[in-house]
C-alpha positions in Angstrom: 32.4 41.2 -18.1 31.2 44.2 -20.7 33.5 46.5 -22.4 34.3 48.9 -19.3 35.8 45.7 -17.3 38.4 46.8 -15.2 37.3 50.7 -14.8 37.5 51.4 -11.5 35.0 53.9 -10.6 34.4 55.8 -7.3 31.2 57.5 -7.1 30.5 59.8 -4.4 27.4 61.0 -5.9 23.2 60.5 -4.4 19.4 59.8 -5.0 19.6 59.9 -9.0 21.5 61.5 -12.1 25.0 60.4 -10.6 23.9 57.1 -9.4 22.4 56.4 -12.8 25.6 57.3 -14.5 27.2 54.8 -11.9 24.7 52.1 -13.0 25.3 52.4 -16.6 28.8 52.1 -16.1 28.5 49.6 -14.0 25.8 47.9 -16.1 28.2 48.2 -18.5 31.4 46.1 -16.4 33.1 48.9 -15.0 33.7 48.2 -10.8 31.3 51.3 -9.6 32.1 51.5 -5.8 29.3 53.8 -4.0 31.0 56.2 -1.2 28.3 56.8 1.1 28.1 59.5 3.3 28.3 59.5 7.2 25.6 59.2 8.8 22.5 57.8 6.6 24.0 57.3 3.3 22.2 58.4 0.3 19.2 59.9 0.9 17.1 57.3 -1.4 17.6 55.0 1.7 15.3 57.1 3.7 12.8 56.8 0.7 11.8 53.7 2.2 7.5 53.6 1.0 8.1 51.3 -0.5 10.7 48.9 0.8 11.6 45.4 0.8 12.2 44.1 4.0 13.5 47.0 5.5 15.3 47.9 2.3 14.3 51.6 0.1 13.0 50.3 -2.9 14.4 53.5 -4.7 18.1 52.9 -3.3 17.6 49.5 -4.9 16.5 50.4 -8.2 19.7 52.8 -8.6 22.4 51.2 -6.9 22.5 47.4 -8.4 25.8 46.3 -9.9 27.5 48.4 -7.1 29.8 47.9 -4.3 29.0 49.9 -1.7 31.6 51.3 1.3 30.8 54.4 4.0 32.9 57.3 4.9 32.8 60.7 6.9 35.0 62.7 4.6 34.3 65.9 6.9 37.5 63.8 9.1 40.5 64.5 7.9 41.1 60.9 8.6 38.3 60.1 5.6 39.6 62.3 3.4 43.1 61.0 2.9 41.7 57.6 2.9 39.7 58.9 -0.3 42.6 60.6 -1.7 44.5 57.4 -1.8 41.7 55.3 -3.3 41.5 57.6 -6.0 45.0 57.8 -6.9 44.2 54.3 -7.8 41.1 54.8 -9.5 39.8 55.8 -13.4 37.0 57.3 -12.4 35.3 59.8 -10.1 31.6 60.9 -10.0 30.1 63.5 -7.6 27.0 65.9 -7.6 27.3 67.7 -4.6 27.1 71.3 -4.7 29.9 73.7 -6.5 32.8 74.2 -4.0 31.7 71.2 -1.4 34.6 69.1 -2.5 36.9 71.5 -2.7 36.2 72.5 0.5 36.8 68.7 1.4 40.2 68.9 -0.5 39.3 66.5 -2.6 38.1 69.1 -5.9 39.2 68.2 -9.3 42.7 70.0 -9.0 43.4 68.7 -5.8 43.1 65.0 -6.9 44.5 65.5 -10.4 47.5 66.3 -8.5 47.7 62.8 -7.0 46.3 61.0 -10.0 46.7 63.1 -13.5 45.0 60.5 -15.1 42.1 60.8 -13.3 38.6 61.3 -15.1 36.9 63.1 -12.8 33.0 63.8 -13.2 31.2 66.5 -11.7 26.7 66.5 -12.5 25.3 69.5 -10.8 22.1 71.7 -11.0 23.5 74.1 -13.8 27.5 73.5 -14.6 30.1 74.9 -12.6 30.3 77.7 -14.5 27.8 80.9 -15.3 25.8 82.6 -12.9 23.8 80.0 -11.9 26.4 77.6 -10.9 26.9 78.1 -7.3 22.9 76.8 -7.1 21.7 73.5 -6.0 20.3 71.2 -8.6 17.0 69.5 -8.3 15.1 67.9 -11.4 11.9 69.7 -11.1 13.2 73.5 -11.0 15.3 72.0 -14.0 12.6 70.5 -15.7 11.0 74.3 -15.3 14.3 76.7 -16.1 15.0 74.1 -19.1 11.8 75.2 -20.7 10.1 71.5 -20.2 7.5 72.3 -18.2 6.0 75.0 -21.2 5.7 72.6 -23.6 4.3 69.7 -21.5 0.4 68.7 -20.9 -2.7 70.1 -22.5 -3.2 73.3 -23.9 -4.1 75.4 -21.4 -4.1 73.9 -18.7 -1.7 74.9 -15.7 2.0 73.5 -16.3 3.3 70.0 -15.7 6.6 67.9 -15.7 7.7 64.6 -17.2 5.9 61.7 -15.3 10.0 60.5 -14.8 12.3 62.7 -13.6 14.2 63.4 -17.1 16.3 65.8 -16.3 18.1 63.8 -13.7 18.0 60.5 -15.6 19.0 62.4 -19.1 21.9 64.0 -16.8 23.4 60.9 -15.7 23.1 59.3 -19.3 25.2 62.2 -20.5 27.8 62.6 -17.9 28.1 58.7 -18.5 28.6 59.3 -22.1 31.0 62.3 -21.3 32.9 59.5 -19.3 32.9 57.0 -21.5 34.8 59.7 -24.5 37.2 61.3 -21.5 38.1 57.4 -20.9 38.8 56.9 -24.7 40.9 60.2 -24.9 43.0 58.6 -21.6 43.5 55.6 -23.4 45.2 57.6 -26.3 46.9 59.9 -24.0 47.2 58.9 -21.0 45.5 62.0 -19.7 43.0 62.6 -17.4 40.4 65.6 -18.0 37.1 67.1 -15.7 34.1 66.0 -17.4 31.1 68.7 -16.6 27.2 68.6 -17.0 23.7 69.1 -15.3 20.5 69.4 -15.3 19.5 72.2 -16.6 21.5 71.0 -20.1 19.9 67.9 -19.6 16.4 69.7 -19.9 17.7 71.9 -23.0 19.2 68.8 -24.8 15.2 67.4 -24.9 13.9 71.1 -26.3 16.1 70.2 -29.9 12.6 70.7 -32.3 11.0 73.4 -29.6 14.3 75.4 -30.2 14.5 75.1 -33.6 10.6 76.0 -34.1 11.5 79.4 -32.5 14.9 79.8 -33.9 12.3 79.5 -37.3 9.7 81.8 -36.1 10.7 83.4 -33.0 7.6 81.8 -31.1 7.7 79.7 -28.4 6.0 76.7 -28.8 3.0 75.7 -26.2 1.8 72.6 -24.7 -0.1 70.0 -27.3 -0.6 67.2 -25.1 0.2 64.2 -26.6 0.0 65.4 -30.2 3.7 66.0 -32.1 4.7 69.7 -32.9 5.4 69.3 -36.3 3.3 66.3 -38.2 0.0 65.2 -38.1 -2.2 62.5 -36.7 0.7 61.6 -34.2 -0.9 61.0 -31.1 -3.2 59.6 -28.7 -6.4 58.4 -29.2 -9.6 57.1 -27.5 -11.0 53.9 -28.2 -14.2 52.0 -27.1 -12.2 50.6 -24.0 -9.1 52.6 -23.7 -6.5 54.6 -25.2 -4.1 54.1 -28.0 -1.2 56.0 -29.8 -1.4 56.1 -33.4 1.3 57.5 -35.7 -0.2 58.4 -39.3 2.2 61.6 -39.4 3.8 60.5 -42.9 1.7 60.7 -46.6 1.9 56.8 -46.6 0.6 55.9 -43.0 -1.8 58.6 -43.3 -3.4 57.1 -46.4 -3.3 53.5 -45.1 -4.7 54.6 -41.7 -8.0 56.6 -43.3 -8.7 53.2 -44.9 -8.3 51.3 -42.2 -10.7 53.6 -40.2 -13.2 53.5 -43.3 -12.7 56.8 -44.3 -11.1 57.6 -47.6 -13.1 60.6 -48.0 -10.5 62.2 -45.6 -8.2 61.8 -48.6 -9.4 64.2 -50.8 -11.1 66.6 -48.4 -8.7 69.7 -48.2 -8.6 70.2 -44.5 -6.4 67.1 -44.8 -4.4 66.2 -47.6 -1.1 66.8 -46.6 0.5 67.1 -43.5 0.9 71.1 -43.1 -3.5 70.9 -43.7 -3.6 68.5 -41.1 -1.5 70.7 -38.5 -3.2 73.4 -39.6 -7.3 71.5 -39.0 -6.1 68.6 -36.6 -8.9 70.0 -33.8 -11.3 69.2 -36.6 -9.5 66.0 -37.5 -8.9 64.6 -33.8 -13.0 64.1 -33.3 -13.2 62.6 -36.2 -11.0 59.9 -35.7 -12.0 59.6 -32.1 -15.7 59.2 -33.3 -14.3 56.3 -35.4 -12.0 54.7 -33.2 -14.2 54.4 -30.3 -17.3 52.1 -32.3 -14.2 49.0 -31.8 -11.8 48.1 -28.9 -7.4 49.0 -28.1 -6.9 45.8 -29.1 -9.3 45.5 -32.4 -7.9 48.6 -33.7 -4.1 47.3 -33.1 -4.7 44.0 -35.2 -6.4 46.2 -38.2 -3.5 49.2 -38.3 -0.7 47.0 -38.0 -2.1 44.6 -40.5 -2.3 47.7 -42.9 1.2 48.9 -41.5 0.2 52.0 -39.6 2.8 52.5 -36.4 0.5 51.9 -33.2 0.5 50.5 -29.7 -1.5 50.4 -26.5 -0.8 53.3 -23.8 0.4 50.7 -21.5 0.3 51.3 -17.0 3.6 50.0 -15.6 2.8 46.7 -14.7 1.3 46.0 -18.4 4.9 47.4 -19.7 6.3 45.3 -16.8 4.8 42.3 -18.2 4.9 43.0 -21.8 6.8 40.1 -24.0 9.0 42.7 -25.6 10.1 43.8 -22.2 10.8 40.0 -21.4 12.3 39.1 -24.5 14.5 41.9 -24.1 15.5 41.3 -20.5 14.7 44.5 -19.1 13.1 42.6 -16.1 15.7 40.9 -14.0 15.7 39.1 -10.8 18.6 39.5 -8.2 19.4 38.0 -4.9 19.8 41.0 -2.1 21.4 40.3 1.2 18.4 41.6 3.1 15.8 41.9 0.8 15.8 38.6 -0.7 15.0 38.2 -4.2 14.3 41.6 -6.2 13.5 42.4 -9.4 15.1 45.3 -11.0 15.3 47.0 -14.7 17.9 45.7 -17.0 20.2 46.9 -19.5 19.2 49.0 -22.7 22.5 49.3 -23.8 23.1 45.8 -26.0 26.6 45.1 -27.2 27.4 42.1 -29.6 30.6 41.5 -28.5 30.9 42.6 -24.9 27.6 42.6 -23.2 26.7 44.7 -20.2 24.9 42.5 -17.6 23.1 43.1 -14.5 24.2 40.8 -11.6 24.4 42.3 -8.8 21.9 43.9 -6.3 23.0 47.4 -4.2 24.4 47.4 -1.6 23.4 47.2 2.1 25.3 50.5 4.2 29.4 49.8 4.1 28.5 46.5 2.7 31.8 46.4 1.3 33.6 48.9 3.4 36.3 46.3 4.7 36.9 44.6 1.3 37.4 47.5 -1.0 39.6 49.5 1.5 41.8 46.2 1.1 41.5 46.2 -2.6 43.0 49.8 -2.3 45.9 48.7 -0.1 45.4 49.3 3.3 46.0 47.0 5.8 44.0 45.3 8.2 44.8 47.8 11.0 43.9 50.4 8.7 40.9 49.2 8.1 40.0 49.0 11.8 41.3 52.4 12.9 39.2 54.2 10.1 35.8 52.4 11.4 36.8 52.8 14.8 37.5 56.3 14.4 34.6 56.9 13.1 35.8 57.5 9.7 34.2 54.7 8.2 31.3 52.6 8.6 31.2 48.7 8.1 
């Protein structure tokens, strides 16, 4: 069941740093029920190249483990319904826009009132306080503001983001986290409390060596591609059929690694004894290596370092990650049985527990899949139920 069973969580939250909150808890037991909004639901439905019969792949892959209900909450008729669900609930996620759910009455006060245990979570572009934080939030002008896009790429070359969104992944792993702490201060308490992040921190959090390199120096550090900012040969390299990363930052892997690559000459030639030299000489170093690496194949070179010790790998595509016995062994490829797509695969937990395992069991949703049956959970009545769709208030 995982060690958040019987959280009930509402999230009214779309596309991807809320819904991956939602996942984790969900991944993690908790009952995460996806409000949609009237009409279209979350927008990653109308991401639909690709799909699965009909069925946004996207929505999919951020939505499994969830139950999934519809309402219109600009009708007043919406709105209470929500105000009585979460009077009943632990939970509540949202990333709409400072002031929107106010606006709805249905803003952090205004439901604290009706439930003051309540942990109610709000993910937006820059915090709901400051100067920025009546903006919108999206992960690419965060990825820029947050300083990520100066440090990423080649040298000189014109500025580029993180191949993943991080920003909005990194911003639903922390407001799940700042849920998870709010839910163990409840349990001591019995208090409720807002829990507030975005991503623009979410971009900052990732900067923690940048920062401190020009807390040190007052510079701000530029792009190195894939080489690390601080120790030397850490990067990627190019072999006779491909690419590989190779990590001979520390003394000891440094040593093993220029004997592995038949060069202990490197050893006692100045430009690279320790790892400061290296920093300081690694465009003379990086062609050296290269010119070595590429006379044997990704796969020859893997076998010799890790034989010798020296921390390596291949620079995998996704399928090869896909596919990789790692990834298998850890179950972080699972099947699930959708109700129109048929049988999907999906990513699976990399949170595991001992005790209480997470699991993932569940595929998302369909639109107000489970209008009809959570609304029940929640008390109303059958009637209820019926006036709210046919209203227009609901969709089933």
């Amino acid at each position: 069941m995982g060690p958040l069973a019987g959280v009930k969580v509402l999230e009214l939250a779309q596309i991807m740093a809320g819904p991956t909150c939602g996942m984790l808890l969900a991944d993690l037991g908790a009952d995460v029920i996806k409000v949609e909004k009237m009409p279209g639901g979350d927008d990653t439905r109308s991401m639909d190249r690709p799909s699965v019969n009909g069925e946004s792949a996207a929505f999919m892959a951020m939505n499994r483990n969830k139950r999934g209900m519809a309402l219109n909450l600009k009708l007043p008729a919406a709105q209470q319904a929500l105000k009585r669900m979460a009077a009943r609930a632990d939970v509540l996620t949202e990333n709409y826009r400072k002031g929107t759910m106010e606006r709805l009455g249905l803003g952090y006060e205004a439901l604290q009132a009706v439930n003051p245990a309540l942990i109610y979570c709000s993910i937006s572009g820059y915090g709901r306080s400051g100067p920025y934080a009546d903006k919108g939030g999206f992960d690419l002008v965060a990825q820029g503001m947050s300083g990520l896009m100066a440090i990423t790429g080649e040298p000189g070359r014109s500025p580029v983001k993180s191949g993943s969104p991080i920003c909005d992944i990194n911003g639903g792993i922390l407001a799940a986290l700042g849920i998870a702490s709010a839910y163990v201060h409840r349990l001591k308490t019995g208090e409720g409390q807002l829990v507030d992040t975005s991503l623009f921190e979410a971009g900052i959090q990732q900067t923690y060596w940048h920062a401190a390199i020009f807390f040190a120096t007052g510079a701000s550090p530029a792009p190195s591609g894939s080489a690390h900012i601080l120790s030397a040969p850490y990067q990627a390299f190019h072999a006779k059929d491909g690419w590989l990363t190779i990590g001979g930052a520390n003394q000891s892997n440094w040593e093993r690694l220029a004997r592995v690559l038949g060069a202990p000459e490197w050893l006692a030639d100045e430009r690279f004894r320790t790892n400061g030299d290296r920093m300081k000489h690694l465009d003379a170093l990086v062609p050296l290596m290269n010119a070595r690496l590429e006379q044997s194949t990704v796969r020859e070179w893997i076998a010799r370092l890790e034989a010798e010790g020296v921390p390596c790998g291949p620079i995998n595509s996704i399928a090869q990650m896909l596919d990789d016995p790692q990834t298998k062994a850890r179950e972080m490829v699972v099947e699930l049985e959708h109700r129109k797509a048929g049988t999907t695969r999906a990513l699976g937990l990399p949170i595991k527990l001992s005790a209480t395992p997470g699991r993932v069991s569940r595929a998302a949703p369909t639109y107000g899949q489970h209008t009809r049956e959570v609304l029940g959970e929640f008390g109303f009545s059958a009637a209820e139920i019926e006036a709210l769709i046919a209203s227009g208030a609901a969709a089933a």
